[in-house]
N, C-alpha and C positions, 0 to 999 in steps of 0.2 A: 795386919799386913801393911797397913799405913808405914808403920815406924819401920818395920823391915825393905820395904819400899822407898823411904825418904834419902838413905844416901846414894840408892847405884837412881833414881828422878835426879838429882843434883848432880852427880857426878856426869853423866849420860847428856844433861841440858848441858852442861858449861860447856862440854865437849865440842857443841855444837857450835858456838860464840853466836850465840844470835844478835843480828844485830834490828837496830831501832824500827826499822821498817821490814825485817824478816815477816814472810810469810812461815809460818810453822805448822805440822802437819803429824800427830802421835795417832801413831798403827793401838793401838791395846790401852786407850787410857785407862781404865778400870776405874775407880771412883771420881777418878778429875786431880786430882793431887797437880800432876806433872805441867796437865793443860794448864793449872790455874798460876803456877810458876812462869812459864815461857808465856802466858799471856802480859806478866807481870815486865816482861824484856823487849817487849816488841809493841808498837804501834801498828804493824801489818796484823793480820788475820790469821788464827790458828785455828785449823783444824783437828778434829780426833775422829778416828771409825773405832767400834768397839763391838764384838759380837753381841753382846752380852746386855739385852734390854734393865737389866738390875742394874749393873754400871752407868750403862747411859741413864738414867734418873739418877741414879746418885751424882754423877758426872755435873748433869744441868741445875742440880742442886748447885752444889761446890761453887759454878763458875755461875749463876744467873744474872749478875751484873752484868759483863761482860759479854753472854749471850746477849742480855738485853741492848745493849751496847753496839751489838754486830760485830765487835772482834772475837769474838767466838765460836764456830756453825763445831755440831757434834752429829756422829751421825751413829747408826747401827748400820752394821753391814761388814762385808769381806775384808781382805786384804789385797784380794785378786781383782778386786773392781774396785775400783777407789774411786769414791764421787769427788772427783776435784780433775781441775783439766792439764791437756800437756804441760811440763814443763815452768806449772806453776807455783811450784812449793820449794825454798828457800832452803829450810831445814827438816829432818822427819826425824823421830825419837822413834824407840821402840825400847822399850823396858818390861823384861821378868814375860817375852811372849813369843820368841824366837821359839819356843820348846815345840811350841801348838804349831808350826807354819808346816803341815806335811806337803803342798806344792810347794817349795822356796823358792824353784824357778819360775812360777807365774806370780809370786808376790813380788820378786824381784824386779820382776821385767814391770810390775805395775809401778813400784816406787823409781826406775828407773826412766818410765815413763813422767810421770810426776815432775823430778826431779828436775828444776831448774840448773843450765851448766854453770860450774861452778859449788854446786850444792853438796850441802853436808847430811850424812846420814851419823844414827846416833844409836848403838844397837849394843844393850846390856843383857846380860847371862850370868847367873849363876854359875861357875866352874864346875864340871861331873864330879870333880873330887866332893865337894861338897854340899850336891843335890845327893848323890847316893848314901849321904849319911840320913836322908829327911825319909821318913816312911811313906809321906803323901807325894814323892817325883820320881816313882820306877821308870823305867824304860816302858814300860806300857801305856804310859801318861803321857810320860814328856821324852823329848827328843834329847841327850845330856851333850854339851858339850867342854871337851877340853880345848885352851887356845888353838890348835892346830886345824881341832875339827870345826872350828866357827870361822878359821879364816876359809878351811877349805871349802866351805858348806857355801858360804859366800861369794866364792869363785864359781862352784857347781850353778849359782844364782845368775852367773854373768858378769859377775864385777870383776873389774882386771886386778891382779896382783898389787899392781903399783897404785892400785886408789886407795889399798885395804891395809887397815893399823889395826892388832887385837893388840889390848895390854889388858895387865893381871893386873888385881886391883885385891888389898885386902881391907874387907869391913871389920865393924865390930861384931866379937865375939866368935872368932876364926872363921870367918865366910869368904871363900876365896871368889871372886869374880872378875869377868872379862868382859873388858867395854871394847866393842869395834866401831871405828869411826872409816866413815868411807867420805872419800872427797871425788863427786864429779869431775872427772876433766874432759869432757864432751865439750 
């Protein structure tokens, strides 16, 4: 999953421009990949929640410098309660996790919470054209979306029309995907 993972982590951080002092905040890190990038961008503090006690150890493997360091905190836990305070995360990723979010309107309202104004959100998916060729992403698993249904799914979230950009994106070896980028204007 690493390497199928490595370009919509790249594409999904750049999106965000983090800049030197960004706080950063990824919803689903999974082994740490992403965290250990946007730590690599920023002098401020990056956050990760991850449900997934297997990830979070691999996670604090990956980044242990950097934990040790304090630019790092990792945590287990929701997406609907996010251990960080108002208003103070700069940037938030979310990569290959939007499938799993069945409240999207209380994870929303949590990252909008979160969300410092001005702030960038960083939200990659997999295209349904090309999750329903994968045996292991039915509809029973995962939530599938095509651009239409990511940006709407994200309005249903609360975000207004006009902060929300999907664009289609093709990887290698015809994997079509759609990166949404939301910009606070609170």
């Amino acid at each position: 999953m690493r390497f199928v993972n490595e370009t919509p982590n790249r594409l999904a951080i750049d999106a965000l421009h983090i800049g030197s002092t960004d706080t950063v905040l990824e919803l689903g890190f999974g082994p740490g990949h992403a965290i250990k990038l946007a730590a690599a961008r920023t002098s401020g503090l990056v956050y990760g929640v991850d449900q997934s006690r297997v990830m979070l150890e691999q996670a604090r493997r990956r980044n242990r410098t950097a934990i040790r360091e304090g630019r790092v905190v990792l945590h287990q836990g929701r997406f609907d309660l996010l251990p960080v305070g108002d208003a103070s995360v700069d940037k938030i990723l979310a990569v290959n996790v939007i499938y799993f979010w069945r409240d999207v309107q209380a994870i929303a309202k949590e990252v909008r919470r979160v969300l410092r104004p001005g702030g960038r959100v960083s939200i990659y998916a997999t295209d349904a054209s090309t999750m329903q060729k994968w045996k292991f992403a039915s509809e029973d698993t995962h939530r599938l979306f095509a651009a239409a249904d990511l940006s709407s799914t994200l309005r249903e979230g609360g975000f207004d029309e006009h902060e929300i950009a999907v664009n289609e994106v093709r990887l290698a070896g015809g994997i079509q995907g759609l990166l949404a980028t939301i910009v606070n204007r609170a």
